[in-house]
PQR file with spaces between the fields and no chain letter, atoms N, CA, C, O and H, PARSE charges and radii, in Angstrom:
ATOM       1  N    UNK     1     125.735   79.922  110.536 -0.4000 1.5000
ATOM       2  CA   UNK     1     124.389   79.429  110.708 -0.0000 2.0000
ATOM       3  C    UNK     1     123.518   80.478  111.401  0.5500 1.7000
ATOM       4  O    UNK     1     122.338   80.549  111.056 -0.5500 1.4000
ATOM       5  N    UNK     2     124.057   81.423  112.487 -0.4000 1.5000
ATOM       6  CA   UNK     2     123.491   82.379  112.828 -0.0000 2.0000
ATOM       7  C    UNK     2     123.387   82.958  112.018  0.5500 1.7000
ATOM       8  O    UNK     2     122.226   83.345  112.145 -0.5500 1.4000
ATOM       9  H    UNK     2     125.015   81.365  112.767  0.4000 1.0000
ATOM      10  N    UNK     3     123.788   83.422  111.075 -0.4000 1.5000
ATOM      11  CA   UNK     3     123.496   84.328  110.029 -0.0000 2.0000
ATOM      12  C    UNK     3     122.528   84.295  109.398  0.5500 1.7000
ATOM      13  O    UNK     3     121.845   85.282  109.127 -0.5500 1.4000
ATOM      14  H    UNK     3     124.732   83.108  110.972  0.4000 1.0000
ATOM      15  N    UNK     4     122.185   82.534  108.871 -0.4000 1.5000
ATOM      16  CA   UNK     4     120.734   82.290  108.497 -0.0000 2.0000
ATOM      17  C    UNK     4     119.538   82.341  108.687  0.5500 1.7000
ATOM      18  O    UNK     4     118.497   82.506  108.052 -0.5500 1.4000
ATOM      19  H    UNK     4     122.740   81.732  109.091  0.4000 1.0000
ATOM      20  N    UNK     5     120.019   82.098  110.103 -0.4000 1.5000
ATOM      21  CA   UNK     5     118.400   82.522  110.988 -0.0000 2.0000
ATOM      22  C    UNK     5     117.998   83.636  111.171  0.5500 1.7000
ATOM      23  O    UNK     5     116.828   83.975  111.350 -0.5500 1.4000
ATOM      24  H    UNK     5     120.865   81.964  110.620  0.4000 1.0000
ATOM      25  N    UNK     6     119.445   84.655  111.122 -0.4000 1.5000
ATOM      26  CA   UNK     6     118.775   86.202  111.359 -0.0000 2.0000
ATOM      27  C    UNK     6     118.233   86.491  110.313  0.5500 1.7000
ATOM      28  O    UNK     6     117.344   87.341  110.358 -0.5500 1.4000
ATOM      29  H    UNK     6     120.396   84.380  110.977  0.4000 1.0000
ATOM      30  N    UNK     7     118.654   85.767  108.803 -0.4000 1.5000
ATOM      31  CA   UNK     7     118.115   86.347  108.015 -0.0000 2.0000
ATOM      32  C    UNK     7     116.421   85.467  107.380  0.5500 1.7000
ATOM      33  O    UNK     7     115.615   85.944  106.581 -0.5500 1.4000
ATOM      34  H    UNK     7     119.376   85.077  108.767  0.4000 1.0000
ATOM      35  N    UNK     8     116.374   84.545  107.861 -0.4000 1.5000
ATOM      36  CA   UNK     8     114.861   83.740  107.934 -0.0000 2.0000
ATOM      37  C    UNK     8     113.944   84.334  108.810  0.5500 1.7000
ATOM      38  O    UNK     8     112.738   84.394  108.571 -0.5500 1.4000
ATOM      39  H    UNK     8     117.029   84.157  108.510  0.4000 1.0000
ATOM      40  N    UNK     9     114.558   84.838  109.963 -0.4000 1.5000
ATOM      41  CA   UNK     9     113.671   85.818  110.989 -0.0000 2.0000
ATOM      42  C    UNK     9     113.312   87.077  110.473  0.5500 1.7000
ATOM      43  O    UNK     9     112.270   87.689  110.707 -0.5500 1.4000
ATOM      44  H    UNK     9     115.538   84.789  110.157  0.4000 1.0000
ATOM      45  N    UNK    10     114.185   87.396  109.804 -0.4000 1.5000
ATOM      46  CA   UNK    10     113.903   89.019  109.200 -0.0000 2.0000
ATOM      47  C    UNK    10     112.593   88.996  107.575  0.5500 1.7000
ATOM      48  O    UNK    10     111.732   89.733  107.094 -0.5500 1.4000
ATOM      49  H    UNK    10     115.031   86.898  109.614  0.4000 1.0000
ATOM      50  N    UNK    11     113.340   87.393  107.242 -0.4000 1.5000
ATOM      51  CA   UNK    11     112.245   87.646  106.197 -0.0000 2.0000
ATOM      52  C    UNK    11     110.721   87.129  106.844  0.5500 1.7000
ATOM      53  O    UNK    11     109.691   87.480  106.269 -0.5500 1.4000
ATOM      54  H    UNK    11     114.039   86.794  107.633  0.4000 1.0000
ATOM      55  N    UNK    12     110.674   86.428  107.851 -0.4000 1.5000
ATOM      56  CA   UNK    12     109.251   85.814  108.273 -0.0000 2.0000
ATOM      57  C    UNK    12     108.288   87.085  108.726  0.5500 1.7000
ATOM      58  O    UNK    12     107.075   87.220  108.562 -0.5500 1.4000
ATOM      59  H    UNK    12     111.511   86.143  108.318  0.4000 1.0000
ATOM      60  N    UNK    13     109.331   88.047  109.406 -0.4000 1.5000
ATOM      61  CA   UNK    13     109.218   89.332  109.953 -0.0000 2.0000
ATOM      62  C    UNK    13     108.101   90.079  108.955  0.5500 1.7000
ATOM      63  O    UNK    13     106.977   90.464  109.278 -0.5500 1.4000
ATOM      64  H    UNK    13     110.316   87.937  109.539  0.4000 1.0000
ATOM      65  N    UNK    14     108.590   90.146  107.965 -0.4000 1.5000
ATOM      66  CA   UNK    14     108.631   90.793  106.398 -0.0000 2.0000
ATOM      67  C    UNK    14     106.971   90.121  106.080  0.5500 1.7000
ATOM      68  O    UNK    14     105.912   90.717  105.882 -0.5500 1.4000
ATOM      69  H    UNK    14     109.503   89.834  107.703  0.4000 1.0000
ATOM      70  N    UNK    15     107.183   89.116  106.115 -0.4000 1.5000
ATOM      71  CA   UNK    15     105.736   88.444  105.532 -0.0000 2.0000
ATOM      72  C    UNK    15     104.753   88.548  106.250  0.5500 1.7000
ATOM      73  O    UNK    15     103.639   88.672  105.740 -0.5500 1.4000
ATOM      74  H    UNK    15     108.043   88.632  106.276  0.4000 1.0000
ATOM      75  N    UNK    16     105.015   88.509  108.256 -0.4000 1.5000
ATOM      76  CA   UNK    16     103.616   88.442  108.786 -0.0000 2.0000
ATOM      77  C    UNK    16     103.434   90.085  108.381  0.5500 1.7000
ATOM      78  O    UNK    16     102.224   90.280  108.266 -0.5500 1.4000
ATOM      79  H    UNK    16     105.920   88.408  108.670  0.4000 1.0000
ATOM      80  N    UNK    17     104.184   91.322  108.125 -0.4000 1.5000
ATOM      81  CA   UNK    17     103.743   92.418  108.164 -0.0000 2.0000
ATOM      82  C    UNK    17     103.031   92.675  107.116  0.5500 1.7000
ATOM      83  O    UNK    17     102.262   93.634  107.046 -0.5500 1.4000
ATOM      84  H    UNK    17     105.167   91.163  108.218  0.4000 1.0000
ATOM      85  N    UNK    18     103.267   91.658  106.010 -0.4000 1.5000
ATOM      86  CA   UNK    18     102.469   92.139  104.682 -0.0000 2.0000
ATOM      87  C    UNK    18     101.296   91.098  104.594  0.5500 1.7000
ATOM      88  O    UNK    18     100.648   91.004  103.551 -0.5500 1.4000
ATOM      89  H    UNK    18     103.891   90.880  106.067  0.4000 1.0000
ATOM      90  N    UNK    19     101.029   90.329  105.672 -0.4000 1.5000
ATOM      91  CA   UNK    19      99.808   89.588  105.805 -0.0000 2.0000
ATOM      92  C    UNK    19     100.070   88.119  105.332  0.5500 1.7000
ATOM      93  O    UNK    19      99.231   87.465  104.711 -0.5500 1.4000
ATOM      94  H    UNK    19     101.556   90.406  106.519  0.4000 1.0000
ATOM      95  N    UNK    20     101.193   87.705  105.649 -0.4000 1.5000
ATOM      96  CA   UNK    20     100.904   85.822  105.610 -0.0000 2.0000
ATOM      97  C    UNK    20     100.763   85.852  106.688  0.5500 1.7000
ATOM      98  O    UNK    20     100.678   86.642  107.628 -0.5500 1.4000
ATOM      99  H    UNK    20     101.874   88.236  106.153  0.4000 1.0000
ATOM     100  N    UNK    21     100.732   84.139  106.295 -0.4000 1.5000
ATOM     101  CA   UNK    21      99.752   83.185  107.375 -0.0000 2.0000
ATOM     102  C    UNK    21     101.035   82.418  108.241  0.5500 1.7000
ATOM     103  O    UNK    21     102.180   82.106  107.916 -0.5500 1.4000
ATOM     104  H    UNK    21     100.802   83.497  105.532  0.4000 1.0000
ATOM     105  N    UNK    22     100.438   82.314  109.196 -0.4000 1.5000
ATOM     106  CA   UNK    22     101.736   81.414  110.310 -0.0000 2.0000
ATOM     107  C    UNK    22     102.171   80.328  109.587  0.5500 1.7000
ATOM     108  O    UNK    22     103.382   80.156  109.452 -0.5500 1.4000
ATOM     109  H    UNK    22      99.507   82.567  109.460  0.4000 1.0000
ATOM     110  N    UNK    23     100.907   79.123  108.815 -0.4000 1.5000
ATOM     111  CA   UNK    23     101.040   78.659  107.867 -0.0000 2.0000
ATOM     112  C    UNK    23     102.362   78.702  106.690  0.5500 1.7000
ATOM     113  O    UNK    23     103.150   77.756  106.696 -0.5500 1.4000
ATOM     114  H    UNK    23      99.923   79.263  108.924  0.4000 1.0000
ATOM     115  N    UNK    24     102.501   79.540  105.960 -0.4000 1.5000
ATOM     116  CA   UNK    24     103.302   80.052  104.649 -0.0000 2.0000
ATOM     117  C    UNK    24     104.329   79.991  105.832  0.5500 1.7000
ATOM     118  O    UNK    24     104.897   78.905  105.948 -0.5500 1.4000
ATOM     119  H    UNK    24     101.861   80.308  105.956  0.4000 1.0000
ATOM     120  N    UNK    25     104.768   81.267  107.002 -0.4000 1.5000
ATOM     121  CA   UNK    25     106.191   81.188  107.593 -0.0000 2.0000
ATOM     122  C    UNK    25     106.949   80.548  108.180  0.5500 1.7000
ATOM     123  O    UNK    25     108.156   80.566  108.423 -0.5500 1.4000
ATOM     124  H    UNK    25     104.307   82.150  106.908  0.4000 1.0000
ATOM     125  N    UNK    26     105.695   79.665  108.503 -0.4000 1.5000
ATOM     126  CA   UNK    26     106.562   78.564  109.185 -0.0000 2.0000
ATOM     127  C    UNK    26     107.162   77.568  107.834  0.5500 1.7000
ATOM     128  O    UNK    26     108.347   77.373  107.564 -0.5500 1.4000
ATOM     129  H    UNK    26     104.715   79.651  108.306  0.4000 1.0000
ATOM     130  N    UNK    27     106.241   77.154  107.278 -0.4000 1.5000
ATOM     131  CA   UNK    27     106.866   76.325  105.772 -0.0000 2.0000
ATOM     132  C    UNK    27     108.219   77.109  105.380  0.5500 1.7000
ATOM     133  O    UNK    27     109.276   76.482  105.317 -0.5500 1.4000
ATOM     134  H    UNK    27     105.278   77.312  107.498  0.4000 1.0000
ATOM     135  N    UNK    28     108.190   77.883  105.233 -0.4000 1.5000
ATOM     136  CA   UNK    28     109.478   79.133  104.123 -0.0000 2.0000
ATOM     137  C    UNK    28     110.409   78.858  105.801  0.5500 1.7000
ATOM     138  O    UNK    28     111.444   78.249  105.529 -0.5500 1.4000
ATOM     139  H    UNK    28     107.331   78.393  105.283  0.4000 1.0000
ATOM     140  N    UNK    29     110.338   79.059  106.939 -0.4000 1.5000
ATOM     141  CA   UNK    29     111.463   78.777  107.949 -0.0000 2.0000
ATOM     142  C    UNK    29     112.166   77.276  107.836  0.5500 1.7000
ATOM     143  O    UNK    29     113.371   77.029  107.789 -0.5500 1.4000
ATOM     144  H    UNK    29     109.498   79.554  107.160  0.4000 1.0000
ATOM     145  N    UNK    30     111.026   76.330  107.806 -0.4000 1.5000
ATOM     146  CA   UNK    30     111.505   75.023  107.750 -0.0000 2.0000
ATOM     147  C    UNK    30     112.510   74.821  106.223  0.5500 1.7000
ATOM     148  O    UNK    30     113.474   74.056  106.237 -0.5500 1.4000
ATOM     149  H    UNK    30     110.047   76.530  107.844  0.4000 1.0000
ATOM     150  N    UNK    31     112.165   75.530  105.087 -0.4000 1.5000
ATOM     151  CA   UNK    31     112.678   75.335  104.050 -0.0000 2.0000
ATOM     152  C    UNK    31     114.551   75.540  104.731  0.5500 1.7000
ATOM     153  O    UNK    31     115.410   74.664  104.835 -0.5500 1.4000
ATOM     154  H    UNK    31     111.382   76.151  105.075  0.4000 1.0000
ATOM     155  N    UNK    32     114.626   76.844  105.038 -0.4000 1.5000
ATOM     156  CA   UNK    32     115.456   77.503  105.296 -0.0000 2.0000
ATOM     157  C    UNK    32     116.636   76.283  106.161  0.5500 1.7000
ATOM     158  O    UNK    32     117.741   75.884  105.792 -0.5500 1.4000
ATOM     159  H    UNK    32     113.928   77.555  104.953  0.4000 1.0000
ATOM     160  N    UNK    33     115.864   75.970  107.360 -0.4000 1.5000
ATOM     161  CA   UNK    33     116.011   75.149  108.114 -0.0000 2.0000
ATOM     162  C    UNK    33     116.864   73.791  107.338  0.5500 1.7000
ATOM     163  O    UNK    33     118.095   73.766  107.353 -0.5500 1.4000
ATOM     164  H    UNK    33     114.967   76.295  107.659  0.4000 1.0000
ATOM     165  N    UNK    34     116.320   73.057  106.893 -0.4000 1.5000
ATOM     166  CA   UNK    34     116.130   72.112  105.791 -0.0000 2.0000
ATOM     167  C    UNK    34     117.556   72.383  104.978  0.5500 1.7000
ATOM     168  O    UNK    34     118.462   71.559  104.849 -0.5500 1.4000
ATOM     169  H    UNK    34     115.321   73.077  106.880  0.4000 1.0000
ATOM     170  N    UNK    35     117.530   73.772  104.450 -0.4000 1.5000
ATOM     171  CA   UNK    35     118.765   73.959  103.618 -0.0000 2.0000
ATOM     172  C    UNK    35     120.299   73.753  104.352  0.5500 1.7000
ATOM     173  O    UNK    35     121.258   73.102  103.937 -0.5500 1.4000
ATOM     174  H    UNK    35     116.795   74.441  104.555  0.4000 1.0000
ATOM     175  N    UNK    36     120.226   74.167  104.995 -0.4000 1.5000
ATOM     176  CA   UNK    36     121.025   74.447  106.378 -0.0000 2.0000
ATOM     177  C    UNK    36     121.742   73.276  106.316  0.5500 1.7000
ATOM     178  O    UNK    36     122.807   73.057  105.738 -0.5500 1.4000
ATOM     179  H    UNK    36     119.447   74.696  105.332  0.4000 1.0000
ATOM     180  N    UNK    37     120.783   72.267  107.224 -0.4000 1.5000
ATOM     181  CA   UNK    37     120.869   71.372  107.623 -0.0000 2.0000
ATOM     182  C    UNK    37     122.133   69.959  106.308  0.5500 1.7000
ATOM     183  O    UNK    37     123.198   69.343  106.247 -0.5500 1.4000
ATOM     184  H    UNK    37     119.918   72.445  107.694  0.4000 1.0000
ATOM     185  N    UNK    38     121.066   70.215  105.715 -0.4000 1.5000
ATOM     186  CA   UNK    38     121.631   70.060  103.575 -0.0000 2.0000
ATOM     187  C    UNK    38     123.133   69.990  104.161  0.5500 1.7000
ATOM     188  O    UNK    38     123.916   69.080  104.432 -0.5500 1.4000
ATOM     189  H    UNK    38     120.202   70.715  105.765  0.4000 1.0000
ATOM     190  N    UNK    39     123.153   71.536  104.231 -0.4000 1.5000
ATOM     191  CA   UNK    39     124.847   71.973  103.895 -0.0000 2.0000
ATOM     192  C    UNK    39     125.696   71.567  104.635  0.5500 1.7000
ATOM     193  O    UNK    39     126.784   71.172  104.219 -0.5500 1.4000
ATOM     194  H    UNK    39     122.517   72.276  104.011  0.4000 1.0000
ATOM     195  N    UNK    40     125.328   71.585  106.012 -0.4000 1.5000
ATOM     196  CA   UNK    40     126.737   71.329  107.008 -0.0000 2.0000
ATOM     197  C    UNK    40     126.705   69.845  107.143  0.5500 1.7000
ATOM     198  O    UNK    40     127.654   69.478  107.836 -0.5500 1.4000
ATOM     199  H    UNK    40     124.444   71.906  106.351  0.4000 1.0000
ATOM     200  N    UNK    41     125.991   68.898  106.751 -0.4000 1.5000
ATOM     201  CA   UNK    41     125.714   67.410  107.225 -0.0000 2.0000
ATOM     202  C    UNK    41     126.897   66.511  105.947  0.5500 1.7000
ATOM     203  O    UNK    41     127.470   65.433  106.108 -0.5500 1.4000
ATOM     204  H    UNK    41     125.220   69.196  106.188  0.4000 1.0000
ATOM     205  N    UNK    42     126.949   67.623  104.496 -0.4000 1.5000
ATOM     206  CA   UNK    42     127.325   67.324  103.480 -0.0000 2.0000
ATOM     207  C    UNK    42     128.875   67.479  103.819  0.5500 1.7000
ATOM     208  O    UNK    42     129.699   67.042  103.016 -0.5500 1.4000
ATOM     209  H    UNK    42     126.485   68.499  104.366  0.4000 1.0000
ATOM     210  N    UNK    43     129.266   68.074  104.960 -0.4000 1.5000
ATOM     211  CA   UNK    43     130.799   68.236  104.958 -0.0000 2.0000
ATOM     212  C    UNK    43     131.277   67.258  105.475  0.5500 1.7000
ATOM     213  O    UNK    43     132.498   67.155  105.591 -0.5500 1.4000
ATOM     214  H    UNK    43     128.597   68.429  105.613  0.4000 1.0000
């Protein structure tokens, strides 16, 4: 699960540098979030 977040942090990283909106990264984190959540609840 750490793994996910480093890699949701790295891409949010990615987007505010190319000009999104807190808006868009936070949505695309929660997705992430969301998936996560999906997976380990399903075991």
């Amino acid at each position: 699960m750490v793994t996910e977040k480093i890699g949701a942090a790295i891409e949010a990283a990615g987007a505010l540098m190319s000009g999104g909106s807190a808006e868009t990264i936070v949505s695309r984190y929660r997705e992430h979030m969301a998936a996560n959540t999906k997976r380990l609840t399903a075991a």
